[in-house]
C-alpha positions as CSV (number, residue, x, y, z in Angstrom):
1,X,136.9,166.2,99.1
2,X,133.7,165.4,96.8
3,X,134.3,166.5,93.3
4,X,130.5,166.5,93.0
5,X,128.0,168.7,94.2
6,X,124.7,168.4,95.2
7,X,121.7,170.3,96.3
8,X,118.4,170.3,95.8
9,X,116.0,172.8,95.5
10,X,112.0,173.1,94.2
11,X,111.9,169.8,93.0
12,X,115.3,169.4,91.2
13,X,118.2,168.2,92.0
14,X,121.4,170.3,90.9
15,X,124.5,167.9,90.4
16,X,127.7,169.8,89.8
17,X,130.8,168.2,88.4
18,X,133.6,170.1,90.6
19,X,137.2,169.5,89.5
20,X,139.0,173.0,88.0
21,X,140.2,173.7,85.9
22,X,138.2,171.2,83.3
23,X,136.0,169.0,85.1
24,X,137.6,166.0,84.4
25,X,136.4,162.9,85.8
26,X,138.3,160.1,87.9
27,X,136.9,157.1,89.2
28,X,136.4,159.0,92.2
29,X,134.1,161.4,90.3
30,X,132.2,158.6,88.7
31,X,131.7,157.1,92.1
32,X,130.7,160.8,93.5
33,X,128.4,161.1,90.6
34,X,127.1,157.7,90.6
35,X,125.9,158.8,94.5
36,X,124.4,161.5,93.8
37,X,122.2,159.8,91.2
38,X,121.4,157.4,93.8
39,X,120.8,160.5,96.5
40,X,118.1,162.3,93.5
41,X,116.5,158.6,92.6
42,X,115.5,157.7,96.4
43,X,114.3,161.6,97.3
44,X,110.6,161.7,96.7
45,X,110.9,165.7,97.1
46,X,113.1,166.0,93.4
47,X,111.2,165.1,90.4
48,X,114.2,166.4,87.4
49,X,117.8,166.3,88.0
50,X,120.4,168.7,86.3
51,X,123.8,168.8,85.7
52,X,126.3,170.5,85.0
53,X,129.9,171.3,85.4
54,X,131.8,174.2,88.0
55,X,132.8,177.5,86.4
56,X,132.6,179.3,83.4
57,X,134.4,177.3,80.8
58,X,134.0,173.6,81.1
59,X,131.0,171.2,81.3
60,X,133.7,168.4,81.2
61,X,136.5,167.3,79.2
62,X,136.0,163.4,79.8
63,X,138.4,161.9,81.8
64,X,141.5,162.6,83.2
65,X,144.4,161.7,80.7
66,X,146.4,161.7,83.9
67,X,144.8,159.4,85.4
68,X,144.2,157.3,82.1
69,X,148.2,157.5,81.1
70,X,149.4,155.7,84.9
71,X,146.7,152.9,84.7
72,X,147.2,149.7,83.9
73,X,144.8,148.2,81.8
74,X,142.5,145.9,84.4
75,X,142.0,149.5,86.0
76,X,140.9,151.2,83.0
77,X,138.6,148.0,81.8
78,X,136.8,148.3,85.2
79,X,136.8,152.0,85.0
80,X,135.2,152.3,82.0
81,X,133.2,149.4,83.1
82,X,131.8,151.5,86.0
83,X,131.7,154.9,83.9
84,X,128.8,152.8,81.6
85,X,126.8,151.4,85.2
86,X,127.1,154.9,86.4
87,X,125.4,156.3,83.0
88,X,122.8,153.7,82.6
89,X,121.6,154.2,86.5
90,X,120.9,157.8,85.2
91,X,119.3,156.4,82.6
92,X,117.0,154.4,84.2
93,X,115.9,156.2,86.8
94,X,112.5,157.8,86.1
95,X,113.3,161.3,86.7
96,X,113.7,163.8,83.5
97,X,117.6,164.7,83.2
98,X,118.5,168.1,82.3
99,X,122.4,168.2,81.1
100,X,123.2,172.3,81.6
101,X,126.1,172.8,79.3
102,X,128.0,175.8,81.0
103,X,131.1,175.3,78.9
104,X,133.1,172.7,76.8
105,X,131.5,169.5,76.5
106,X,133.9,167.4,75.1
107,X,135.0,163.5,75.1
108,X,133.3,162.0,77.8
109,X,131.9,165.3,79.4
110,X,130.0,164.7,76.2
111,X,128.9,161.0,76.9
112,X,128.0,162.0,80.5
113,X,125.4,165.1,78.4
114,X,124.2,162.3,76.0
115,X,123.1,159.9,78.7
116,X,120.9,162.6,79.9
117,X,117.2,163.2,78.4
118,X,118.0,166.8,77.2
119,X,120.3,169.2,76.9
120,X,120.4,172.8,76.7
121,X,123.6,175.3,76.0
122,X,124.8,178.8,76.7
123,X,125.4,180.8,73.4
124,X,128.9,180.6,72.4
125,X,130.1,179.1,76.1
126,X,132.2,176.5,73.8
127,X,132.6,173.5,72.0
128,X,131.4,170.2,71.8
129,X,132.2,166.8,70.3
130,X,133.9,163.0,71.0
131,X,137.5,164.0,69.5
132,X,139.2,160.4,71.0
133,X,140.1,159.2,67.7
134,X,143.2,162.2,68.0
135,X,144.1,160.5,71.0
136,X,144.2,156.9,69.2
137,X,141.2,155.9,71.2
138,X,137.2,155.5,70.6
139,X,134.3,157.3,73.1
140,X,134.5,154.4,75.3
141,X,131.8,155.8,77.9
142,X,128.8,155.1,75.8
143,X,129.6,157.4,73.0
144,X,129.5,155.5,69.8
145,X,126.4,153.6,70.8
146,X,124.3,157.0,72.2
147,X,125.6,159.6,69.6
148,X,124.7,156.9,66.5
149,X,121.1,156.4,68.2
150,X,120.5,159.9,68.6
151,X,121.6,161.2,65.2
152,X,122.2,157.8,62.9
153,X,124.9,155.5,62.1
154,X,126.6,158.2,58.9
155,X,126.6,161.6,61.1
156,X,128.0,160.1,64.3
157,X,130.3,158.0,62.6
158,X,131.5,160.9,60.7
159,X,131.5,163.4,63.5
160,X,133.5,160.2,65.6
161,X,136.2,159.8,62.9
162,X,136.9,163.1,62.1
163,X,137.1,163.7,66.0
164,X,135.8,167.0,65.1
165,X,134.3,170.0,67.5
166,X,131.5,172.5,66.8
167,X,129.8,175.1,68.4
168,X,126.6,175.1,70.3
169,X,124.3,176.3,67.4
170,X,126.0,173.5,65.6
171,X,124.9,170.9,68.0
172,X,121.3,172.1,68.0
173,X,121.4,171.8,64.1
174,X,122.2,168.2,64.4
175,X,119.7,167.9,67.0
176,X,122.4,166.9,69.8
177,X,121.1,169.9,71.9
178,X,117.4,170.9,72.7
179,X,118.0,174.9,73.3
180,X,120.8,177.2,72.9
181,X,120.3,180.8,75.2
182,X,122.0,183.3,74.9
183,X,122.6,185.0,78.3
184,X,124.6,187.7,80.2
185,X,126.2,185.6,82.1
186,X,127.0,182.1,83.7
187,X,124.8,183.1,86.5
188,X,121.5,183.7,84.6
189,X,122.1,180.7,82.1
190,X,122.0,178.8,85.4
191,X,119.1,181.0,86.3
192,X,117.0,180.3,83.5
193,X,117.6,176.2,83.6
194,X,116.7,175.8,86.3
195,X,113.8,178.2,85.7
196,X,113.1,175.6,82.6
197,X,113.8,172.6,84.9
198,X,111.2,173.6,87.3
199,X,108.6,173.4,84.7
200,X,108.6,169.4,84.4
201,X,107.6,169.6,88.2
202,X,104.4,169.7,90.4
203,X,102.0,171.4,90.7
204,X,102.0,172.3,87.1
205,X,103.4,169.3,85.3
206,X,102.6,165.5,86.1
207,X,106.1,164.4,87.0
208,X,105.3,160.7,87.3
209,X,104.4,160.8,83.8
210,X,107.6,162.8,82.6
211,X,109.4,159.8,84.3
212,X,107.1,157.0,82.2
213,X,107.6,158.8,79.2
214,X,111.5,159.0,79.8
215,X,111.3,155.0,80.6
216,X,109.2,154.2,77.4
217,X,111.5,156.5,75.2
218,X,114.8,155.2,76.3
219,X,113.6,151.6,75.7
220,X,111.8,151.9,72.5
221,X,115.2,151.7,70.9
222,X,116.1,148.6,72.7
223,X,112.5,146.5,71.8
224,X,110.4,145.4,69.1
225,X,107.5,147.4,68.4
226,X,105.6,144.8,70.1
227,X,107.2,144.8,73.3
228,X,108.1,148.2,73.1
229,X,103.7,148.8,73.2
230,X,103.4,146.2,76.2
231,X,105.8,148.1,78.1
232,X,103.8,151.4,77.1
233,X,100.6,149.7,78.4
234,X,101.5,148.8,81.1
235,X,103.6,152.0,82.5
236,X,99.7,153.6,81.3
237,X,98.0,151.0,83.8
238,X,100.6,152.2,86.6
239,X,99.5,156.0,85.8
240,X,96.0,155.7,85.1
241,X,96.1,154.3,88.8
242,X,97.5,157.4,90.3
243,X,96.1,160.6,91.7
244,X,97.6,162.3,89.2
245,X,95.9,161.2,86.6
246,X,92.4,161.5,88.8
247,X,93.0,164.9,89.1
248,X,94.4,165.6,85.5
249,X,91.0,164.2,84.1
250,X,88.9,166.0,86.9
251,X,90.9,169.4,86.0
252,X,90.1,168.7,81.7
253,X,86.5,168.4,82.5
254,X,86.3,171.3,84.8
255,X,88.2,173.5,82.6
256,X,91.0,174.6,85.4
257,X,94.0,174.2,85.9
258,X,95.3,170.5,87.4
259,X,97.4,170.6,90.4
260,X,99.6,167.7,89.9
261,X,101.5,166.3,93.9
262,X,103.7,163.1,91.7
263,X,101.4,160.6,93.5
């Protein structure tokens, strides 16, 4: 039985974590989840993935303390090990990622959201945060390094060590989520991301150069100014080569609208 879901519809790909009652992940998951990254990186029909977590109530809750409490400790090393290949694939394919937080995101439901490009909430769905430290452990699936270069080293390491969960709104505040909507009900919110989702693809949006600008931003913090630019020129070369930069320039000058076809 897959305990991840995919389809694909107008452009995006929808990946749905599917183990009730909290989502949370196995190795089998991961390698579920690692495939269907795989499945949306070779498809030249989706341009953005999302994902998100089955039901109401949970995005994810990290992974399985079941599964965690019977392993001995070569399989958790090469679990976690996997979790981080699994995460970094996502990251560098060049295809915007949408985390769709339907619930609570916390542990490393939370690491699995940060290794995506944005993430958006539903108003009061639940909490988020990396609360390990209760369980005498650190966010060992990327955690410490993505929260502290997304927010600095003295929030995350205070939001780490205190282990501490907040609200959506909360989140936004610290810039760890994009948007918060408030909506009737789980259907909509899905309704309206994918809605949102849609509007990084063709013909309106130039999806090849979403996917440069998520390469360049998720290197910049790896590189020196200097190389960090020569990347940036040269993922500029690869677009100014395409059609969709023809037709972007062609559409300025005529004053219409371009017609992007991610080619």
């Amino acid at each position: 039985m897959a305990l991840v879901d995919y389809v694909t519809e107008g452009g995006v790909a929808l990946i749905t974590l599917n183990d009730p009652p909290v989502n949370g992940y196995t190795h089998e998951m991961m390698k579920d989840l690692d495939g269907a990254i795989l499945e949306a990186r070779f498809d030249n029909d989706v341009h953005v993935i999302v994902i998100t977590g089955h039901g109401e109530k949970f995005f994810c809750a990290g992974a399985n303390i079941n599964m965690l409490r019977e392993s001995d400790p070569t399989f958790k090393y090469y679990f976690c090990l996997h979790a981080n290949e699994t995460l970094l694939r996502l990251e560098h394919t060049p295809k915007l990622c949408i985390a769709a937080l339907n619930g609570h995101t916390v542990g490393g439901g939370l690491e699995i959201a940060l290794a995506c490009d944005l993430r958006v909430a539903r108003k009061n769905a639940g909490k988020v945060g990396l609360p390990e430290v209760s369980l005498g452990v650190l966010p060992g699936t990327g955690g410490t390094q993505r929260l502290t270069k997304l927010l600095g080293k003295s929030l995350a390491m205070q939001l780490m060590c205190e282990g501490s969960t907040f609200d959506f709104e909360t989140a936004q505040k610290y810039g760890l989520v994009n948007h918060v909507w408030e909506t009737p009900s789980h259907k909509d919110f899905m309704g309206k991301v994918m809605e949102y989702a849609r509007t990084f693809t063709p013909p309106g949006r130039a999806a090849l150069a979403v996917g440069r600008i998520k390469r360049a931003v998720q290197s910049a913090g790896e590189m020196s100014m200097e190389q960090g630019l020569a990347l940036e020129r040269e993922l500029q070369a690869e677009l100014f080569g395409s059609l969709d930069a023809r037709e972007g320039l062609a559409a300025y000058t005529e004053k219409r609208a371009p017609q992007f076809q991610a080619k």
